[in-house]
C-alpha positions as CSV (number, residue, x, y, z in Angstrom):
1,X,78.3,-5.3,50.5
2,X,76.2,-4.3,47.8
3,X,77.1,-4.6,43.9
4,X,78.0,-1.0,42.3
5,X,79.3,-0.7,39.0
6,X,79.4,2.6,37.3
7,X,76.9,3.3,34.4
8,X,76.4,5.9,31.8
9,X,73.8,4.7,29.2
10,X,74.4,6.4,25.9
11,X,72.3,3.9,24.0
12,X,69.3,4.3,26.3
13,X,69.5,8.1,25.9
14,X,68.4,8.1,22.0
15,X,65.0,8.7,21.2
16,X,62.1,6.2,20.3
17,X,62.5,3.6,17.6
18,X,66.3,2.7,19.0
19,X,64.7,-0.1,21.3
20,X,61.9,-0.8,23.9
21,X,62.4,-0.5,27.4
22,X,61.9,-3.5,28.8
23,X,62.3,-5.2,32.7
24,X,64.2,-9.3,32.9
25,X,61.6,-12.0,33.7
26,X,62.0,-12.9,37.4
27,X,63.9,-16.1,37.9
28,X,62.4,-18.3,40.3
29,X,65.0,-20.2,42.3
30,X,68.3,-18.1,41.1
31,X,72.0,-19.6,41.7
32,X,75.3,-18.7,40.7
33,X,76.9,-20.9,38.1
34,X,80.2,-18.9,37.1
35,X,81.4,-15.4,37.9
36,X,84.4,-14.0,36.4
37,X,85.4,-12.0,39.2
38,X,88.6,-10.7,37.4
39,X,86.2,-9.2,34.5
40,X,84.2,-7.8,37.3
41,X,87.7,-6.2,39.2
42,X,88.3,-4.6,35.4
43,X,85.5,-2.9,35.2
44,X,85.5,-1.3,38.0
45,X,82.2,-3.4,39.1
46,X,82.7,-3.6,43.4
47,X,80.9,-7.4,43.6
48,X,80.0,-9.2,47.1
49,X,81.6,-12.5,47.9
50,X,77.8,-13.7,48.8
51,X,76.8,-15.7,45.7
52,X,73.5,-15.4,46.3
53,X,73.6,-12.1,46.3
54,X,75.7,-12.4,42.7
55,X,73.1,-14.5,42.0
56,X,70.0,-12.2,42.5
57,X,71.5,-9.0,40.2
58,X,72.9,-11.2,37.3
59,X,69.5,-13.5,37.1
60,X,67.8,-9.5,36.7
61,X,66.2,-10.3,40.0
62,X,67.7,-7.4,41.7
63,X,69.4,-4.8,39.0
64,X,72.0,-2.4,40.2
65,X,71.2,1.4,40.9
66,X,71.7,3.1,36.8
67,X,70.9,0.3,35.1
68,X,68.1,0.6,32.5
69,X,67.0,-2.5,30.8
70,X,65.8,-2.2,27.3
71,X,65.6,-4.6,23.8
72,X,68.1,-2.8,20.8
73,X,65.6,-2.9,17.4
74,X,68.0,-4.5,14.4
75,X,67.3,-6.2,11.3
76,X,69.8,-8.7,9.7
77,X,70.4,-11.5,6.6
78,X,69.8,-14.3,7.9
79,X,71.2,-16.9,5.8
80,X,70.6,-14.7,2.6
81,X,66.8,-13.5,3.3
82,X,66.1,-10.6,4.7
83,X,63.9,-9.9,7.9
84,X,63.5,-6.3,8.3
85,X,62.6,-6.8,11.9
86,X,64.4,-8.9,15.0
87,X,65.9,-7.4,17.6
88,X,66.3,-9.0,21.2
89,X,63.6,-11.0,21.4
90,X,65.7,-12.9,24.5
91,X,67.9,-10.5,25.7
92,X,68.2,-6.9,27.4
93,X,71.2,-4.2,27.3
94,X,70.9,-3.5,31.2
95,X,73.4,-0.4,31.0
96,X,76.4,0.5,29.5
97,X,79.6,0.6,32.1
98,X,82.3,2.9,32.3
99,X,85.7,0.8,33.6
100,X,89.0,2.6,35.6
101,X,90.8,2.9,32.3
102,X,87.9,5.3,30.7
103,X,86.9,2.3,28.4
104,X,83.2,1.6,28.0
105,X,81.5,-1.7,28.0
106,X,77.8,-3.1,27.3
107,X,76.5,-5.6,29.8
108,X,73.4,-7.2,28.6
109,X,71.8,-9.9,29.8
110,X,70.9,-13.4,28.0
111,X,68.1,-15.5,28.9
112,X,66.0,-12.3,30.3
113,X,62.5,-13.1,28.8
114,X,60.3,-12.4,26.6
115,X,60.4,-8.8,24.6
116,X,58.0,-7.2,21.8
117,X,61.3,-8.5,19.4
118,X,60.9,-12.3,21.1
119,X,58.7,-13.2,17.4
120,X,56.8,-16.7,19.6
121,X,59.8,-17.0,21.1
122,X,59.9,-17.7,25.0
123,X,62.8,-15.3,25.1
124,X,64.8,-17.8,27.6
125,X,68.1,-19.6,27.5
126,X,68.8,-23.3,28.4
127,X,71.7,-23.5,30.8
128,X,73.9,-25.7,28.4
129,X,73.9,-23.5,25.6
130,X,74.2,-20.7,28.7
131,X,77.5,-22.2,29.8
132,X,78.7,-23.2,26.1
133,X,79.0,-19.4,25.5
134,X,81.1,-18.7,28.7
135,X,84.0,-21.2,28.1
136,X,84.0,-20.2,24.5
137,X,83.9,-16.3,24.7
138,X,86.1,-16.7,27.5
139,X,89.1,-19.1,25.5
140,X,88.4,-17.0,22.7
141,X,89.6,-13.6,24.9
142,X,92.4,-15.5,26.2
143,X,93.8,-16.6,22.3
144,X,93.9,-12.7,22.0
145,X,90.8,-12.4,20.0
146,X,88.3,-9.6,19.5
147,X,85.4,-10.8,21.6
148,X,82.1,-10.4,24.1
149,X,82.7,-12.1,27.6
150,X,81.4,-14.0,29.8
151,X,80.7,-11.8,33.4
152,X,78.3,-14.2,34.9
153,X,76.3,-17.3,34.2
154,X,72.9,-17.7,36.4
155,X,70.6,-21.2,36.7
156,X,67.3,-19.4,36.8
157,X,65.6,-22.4,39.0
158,X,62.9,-22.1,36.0
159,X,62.1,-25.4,33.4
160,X,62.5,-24.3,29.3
161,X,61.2,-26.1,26.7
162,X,63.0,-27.2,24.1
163,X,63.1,-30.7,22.7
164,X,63.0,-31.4,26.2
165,X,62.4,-30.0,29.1
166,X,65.9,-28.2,30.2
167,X,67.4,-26.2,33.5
168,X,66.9,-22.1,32.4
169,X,69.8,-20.1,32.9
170,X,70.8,-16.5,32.3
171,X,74.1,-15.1,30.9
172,X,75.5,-11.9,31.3
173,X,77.7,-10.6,28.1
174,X,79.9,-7.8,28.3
175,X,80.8,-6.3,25.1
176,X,82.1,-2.9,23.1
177,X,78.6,-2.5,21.8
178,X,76.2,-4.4,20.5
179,X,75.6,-2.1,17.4
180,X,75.4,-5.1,14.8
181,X,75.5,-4.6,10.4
182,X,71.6,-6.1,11.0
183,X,71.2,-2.3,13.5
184,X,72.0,0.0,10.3
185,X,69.6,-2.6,8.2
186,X,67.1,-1.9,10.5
187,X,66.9,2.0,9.4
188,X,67.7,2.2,6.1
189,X,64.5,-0.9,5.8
190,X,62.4,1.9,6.6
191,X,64.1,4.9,4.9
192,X,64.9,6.6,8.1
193,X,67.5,9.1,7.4
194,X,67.2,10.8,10.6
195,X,67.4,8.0,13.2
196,X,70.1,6.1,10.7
197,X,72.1,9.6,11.0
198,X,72.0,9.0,15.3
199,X,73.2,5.6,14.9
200,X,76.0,6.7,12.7
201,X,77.0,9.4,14.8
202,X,76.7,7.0,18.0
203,X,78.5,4.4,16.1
204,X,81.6,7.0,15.4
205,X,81.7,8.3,18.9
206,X,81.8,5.1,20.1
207,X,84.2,3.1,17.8
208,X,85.5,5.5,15.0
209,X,86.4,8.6,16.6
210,X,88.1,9.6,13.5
211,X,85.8,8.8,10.9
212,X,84.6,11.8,9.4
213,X,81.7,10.5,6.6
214,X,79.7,7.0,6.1
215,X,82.4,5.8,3.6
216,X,84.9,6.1,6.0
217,X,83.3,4.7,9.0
218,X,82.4,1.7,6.5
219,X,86.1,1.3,5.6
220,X,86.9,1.1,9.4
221,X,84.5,-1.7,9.8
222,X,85.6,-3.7,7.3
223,X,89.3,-3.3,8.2
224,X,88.2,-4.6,11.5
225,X,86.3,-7.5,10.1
226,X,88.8,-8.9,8.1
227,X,91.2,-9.1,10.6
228,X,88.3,-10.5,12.9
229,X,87.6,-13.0,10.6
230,X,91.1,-14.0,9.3
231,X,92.7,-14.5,13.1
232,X,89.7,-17.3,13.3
233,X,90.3,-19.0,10.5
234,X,93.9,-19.0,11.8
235,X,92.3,-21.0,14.9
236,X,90.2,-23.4,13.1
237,X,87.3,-21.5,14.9
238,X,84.3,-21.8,12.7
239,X,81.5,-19.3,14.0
240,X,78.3,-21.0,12.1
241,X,75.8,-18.1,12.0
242,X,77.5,-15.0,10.3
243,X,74.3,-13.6,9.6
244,X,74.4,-9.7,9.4
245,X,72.4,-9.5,13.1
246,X,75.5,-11.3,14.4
247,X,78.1,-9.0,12.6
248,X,79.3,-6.2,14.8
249,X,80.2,-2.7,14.1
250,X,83.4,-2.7,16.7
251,X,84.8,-5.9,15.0
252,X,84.1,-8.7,18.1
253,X,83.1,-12.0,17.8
254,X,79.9,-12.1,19.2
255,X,76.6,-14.6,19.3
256,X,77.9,-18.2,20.0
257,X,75.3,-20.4,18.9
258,X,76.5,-23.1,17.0
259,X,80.3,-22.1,17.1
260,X,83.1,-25.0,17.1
261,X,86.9,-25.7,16.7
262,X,87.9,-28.2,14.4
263,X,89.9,-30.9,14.8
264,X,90.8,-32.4,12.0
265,X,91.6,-29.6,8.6
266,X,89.0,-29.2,6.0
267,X,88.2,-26.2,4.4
268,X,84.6,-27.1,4.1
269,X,83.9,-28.2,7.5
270,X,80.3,-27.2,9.2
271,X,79.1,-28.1,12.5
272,X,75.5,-25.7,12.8
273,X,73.0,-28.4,12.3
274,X,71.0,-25.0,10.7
275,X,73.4,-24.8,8.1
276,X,72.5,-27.4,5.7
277,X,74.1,-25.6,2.4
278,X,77.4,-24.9,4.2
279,X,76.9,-21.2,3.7
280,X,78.6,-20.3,6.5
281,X,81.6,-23.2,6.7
282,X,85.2,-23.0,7.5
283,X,86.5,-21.2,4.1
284,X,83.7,-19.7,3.1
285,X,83.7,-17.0,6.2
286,X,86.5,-15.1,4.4
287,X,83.7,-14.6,1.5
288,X,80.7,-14.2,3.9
289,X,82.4,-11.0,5.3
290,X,82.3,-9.5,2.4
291,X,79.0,-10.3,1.7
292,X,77.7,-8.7,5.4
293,X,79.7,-5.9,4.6
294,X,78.2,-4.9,1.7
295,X,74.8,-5.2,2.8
296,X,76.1,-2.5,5.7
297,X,77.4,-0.6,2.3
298,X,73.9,-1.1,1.0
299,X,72.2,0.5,4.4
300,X,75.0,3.5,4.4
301,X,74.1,4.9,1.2
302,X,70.5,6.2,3.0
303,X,73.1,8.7,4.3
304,X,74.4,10.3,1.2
305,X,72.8,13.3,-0.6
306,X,73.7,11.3,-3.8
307,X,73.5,8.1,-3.1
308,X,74.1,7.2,-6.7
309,X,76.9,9.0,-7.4
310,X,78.4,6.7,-3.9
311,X,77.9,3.6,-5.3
312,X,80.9,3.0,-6.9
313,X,83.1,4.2,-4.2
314,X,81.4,1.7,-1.3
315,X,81.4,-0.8,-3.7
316,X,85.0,0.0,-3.9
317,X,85.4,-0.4,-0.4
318,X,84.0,-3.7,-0.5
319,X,85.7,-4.8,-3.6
320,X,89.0,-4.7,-1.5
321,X,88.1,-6.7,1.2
322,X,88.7,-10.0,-0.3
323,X,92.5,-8.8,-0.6
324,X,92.6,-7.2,2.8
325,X,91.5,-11.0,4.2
326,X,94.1,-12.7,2.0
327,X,96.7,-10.4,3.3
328,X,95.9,-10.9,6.9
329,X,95.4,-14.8,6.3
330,X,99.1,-15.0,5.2
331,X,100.3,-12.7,8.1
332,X,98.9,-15.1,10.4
333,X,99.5,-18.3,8.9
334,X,103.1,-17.3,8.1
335,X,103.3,-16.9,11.8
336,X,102.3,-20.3,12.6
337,X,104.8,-21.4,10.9
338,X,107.6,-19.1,12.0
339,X,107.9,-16.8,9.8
340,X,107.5,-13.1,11.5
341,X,106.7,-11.2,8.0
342,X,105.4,-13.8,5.3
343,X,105.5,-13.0,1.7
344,X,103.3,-14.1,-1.2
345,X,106.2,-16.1,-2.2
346,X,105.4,-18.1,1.6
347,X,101.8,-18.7,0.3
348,X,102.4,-21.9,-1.7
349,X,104.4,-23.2,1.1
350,X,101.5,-22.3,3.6
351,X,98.7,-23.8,0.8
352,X,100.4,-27.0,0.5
353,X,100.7,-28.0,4.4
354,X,96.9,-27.4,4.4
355,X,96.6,-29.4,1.7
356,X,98.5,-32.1,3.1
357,X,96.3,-32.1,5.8
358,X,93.3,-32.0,4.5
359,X,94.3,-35.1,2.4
360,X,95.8,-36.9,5.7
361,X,92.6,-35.2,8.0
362,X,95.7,-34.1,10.1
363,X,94.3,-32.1,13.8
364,X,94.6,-28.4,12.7
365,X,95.8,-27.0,16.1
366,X,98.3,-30.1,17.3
367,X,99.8,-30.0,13.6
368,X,101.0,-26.4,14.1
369,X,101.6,-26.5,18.0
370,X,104.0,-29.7,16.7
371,X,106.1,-27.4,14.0
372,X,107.0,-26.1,17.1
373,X,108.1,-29.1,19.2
374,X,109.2,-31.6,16.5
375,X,106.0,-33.4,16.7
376,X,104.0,-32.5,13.8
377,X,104.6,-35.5,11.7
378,X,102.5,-37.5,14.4
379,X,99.3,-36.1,12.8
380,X,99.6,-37.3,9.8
381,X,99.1,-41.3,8.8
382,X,101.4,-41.1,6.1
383,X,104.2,-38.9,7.6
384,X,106.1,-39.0,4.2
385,X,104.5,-36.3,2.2
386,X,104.8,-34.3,5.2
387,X,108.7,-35.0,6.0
388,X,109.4,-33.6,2.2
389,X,107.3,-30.5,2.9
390,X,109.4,-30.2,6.2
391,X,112.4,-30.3,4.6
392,X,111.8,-26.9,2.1
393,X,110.3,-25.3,5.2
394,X,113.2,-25.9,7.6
395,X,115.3,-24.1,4.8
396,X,112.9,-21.2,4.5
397,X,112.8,-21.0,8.5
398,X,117.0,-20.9,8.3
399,X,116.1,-17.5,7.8
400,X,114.5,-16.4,10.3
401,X,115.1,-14.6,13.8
402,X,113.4,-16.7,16.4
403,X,111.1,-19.3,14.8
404,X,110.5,-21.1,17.8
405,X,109.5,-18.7,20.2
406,X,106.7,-16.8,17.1
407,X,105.4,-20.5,17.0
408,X,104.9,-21.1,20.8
409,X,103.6,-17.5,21.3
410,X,100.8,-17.7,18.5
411,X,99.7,-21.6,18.3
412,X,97.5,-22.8,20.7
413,X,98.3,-25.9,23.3
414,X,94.5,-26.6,23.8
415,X,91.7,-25.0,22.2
416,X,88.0,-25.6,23.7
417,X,87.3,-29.1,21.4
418,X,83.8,-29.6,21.5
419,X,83.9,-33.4,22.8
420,X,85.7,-31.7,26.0
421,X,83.0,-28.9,25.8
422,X,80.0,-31.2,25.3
423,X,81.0,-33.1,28.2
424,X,81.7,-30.6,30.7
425,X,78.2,-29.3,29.7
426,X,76.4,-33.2,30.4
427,X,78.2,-32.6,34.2
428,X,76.7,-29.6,34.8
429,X,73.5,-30.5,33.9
430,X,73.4,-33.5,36.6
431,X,75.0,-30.7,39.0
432,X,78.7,-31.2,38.9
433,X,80.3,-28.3,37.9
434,X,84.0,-29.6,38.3
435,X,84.4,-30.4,34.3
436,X,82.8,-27.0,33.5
437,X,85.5,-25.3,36.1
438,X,88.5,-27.4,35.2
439,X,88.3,-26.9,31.2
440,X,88.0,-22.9,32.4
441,X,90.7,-23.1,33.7
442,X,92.8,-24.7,31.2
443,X,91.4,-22.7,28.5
444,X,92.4,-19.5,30.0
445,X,95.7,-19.9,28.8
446,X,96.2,-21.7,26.1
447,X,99.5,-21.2,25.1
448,X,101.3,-22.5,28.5
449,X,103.8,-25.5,27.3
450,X,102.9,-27.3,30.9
451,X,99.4,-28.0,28.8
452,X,101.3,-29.9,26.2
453,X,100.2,-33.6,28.3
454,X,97.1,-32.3,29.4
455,X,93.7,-34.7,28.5
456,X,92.5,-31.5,26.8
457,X,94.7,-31.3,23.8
458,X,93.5,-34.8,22.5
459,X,91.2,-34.8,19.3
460,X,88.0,-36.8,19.8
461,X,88.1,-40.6,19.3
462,X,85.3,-42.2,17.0
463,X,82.5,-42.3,19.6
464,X,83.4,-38.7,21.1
465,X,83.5,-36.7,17.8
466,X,80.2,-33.8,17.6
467,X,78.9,-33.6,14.2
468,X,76.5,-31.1,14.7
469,X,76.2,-28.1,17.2
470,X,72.8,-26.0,18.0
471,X,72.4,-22.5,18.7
472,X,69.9,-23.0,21.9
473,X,66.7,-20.8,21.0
């Protein structure tokens, strides 16, 4: 049996300037690391049992029949500064795939090579950071949140340079699109009203169906990115490179470089060892969001006879986000702690259990998982701030339906906590797998009660804890 997925590449189909076409790198000594066969079954993709042969088409060895590689062209903020130019310079959109329910999906591979957008790069992947992005996309999907997957992970059987010398490996993503703010950047840079009109056109058949002008298809993508945005903060997940180029149109988390969990609450927490400024910590992603979206604002106006006269009304449309966010944060964190419909008269209660764990640097996803179960006082070292809080919250939840079960359904038992990560990674780089496979399998579902005991749900001791994490290029 031969792998056949069905393509129809819309993306390949515009004209010059969208992307170069571009073939993977061969991989020398390919094997299969992961396949997530039950992506594959969704998508309609027919996939041999033979790894080997899994291995071969997902290394770019041997593509299927329709797929046409190529590099997308985008711009993007990158920390603040603007580089009109990036692109994938280590990754290539092999085709675009149309699953059973009509839905269509990007699979790109990661890791591929070089391409013109590759800026000295060597346009290859290390198999840590490889596998680092399959267990999180994949525990991100199963919390319920908008996201690329993980299809396939590949060791290429090639050495990559890095600090070291590392094991090469290849990913394959599957995502909505991979139309990023840093894409729409990339036009307006150059003034190209013609190619920018394309993009938005492609952008609305793809994801906005309805929109019917710029300014509306903007106000699409920021509703979408605020919810994105406030359902991880509601996770503790802390993404750690919200430059525009990693900012997508369709509202998925996507790019994870130098993404973490934390485990114990602060608002200002960091972990990418790039970000030295904490531009991109904890708290601050609500206001980054609105930052990327107004740069997207900023590219938009190229489209409008007057663009002038639009100013006001997309900066408007930004202006609001910040209370769009706020309302969404509440939502969520009201849910967490049992309350189906919170109200701003909630948010003081919600504020001061953060703050009591900030003070306390209480576990962020064991404290809320134990307002559930009667254990969340354990997280704290002084339990008597905590047990007064309690106390006005188990009044407040006297009023609600079915506390327990809105708690159990939207906090977390175990959450991908990067000790556990780091060291299912270390296995697989001596060639045991087993830690990789056994966090997988935890992590993809995270809310079953028979977790509560498992090793996975403990925060990191002293020795264990990771201070910094890397994005792998």
């Amino acid at each position: 049996m031969t792998l056949s997925m069905r393509f129809d590449n819309s993306y390949a189909a515009l004209p010059e300037g969208f992307f170069v076409r571009q073939a993977p790198r061969p991989a020398g000594a390919p094997s299969l690391l992961a396949f997530n066969r039950r992506l594959a079954e969704d998508l309609g993709i027919a996939a041999p049992e033979d790894p080997g042969a899994l291995a071969q088409v997902f290394s770019g060895n041997a593509l299927p029949e329709g797929a046409a590689p190529l590099a997308m062209a985008y711009a993007g903020h990158q920390f603040g500064g603007f580089s009109p130019q990036l692109g994938d310079g280590r990754a290539l959109l092999i085709g675009e795939v149309v699953a059973p329910d009509g839905s269509r999906w990007d699979l790109q591979l990661k890791g591929s090579g070089r391409t013109p957008f590759s800026r000295g790069g060597d346009g290859l992947a290390a198999m840590g950071p490889v596998l680092r992005e399959y267990l999180v996309s994949e525990a991100m999907a199963a919390l319920g949140v908008p996201t690329s997957r993980a299809l396939a992970a590949v060791a290429t059987g090639d050495p990559v340079m890095r600090e070291t010398v590392l094991p090469g490996a290849v990913l394959t993503r599957v995502a909505r699109s991979h139309l990023r703010v840093g894409t729409f950047e990339f036009f307006a840079a150059r003034g190209d009203k013609a190619r920018m009109r394309l993009l938005l056109d492609h952008a609305i058949a793809r994801h906005d169906p309805d929109a019917d002008s710029p300014q509306s298809f903007l106000r699409g993508v920021i509703a979408r990115q605020a919810a994105l945005v406030a359902q991880w903060m509601s996770l503790g997940f802390i993404h750690g490179v919200m430059n525009t180029d990693n900012c997508t149109i369709s509202g998925d988390t996507i790019d994870y470089g130098p993404c973490a969990f934390m485990d114990r609450y602060h608002p200002a927490t960091v972990f990418s060892s790039i970000d030295r400024q904490g531009r991109y910590a904890y708290d601050n992603q609500r206001h980054i969001i609105a930052w990327n979206m107004a740069q997207l604002a900023s590219a938009l106006l190229l489209l409008e006879d007057d663009p002038e006269a639009m100013v006001a009304p997309y900066t408007e449309e930004v202006n609001a986000m910040p209370a769009l966010i706020g309302a969404e944060i509440l939502r969520r964190f009201g849910q967490k702690i049992g309350l189906a419909a919170a109200s701003e008269t909630d948010r003081p209660m919600i504020e001061a259990l953060l703050g009591l764990m900030q003070d306390q640097g209480a576990d962020f996803t064991n404290t809320f998982r134990g307002l559930g179960d009667g254990t969340a006082a354990d997280q704290f070292t002084d339990p008597a701030p905590f047990r007064e809080w309690e106390a006005g919250w188990r009044a407040r939840l006297s009023q609600e339906a079915d506390p327990q079960a809105l708690m159990a359904r939207v906090n977390p038992v175990i959450i991908p906590r990067n000790h556990r990560v780091e060291e299912a990674l270390a296995a697989a780089l001596t060639g045991d797998m087993g830690p990789f496979e056994r966090l997988h399998a935890a992590l993809s579902d995270p809310f079953d009660p028979a977790l509560k005991d498992s090793p996975y749900t403990r925060p990191p001791l002293p020795d264990e804890e990771v201070a910094a994490t890397f994005c792998g290029t």
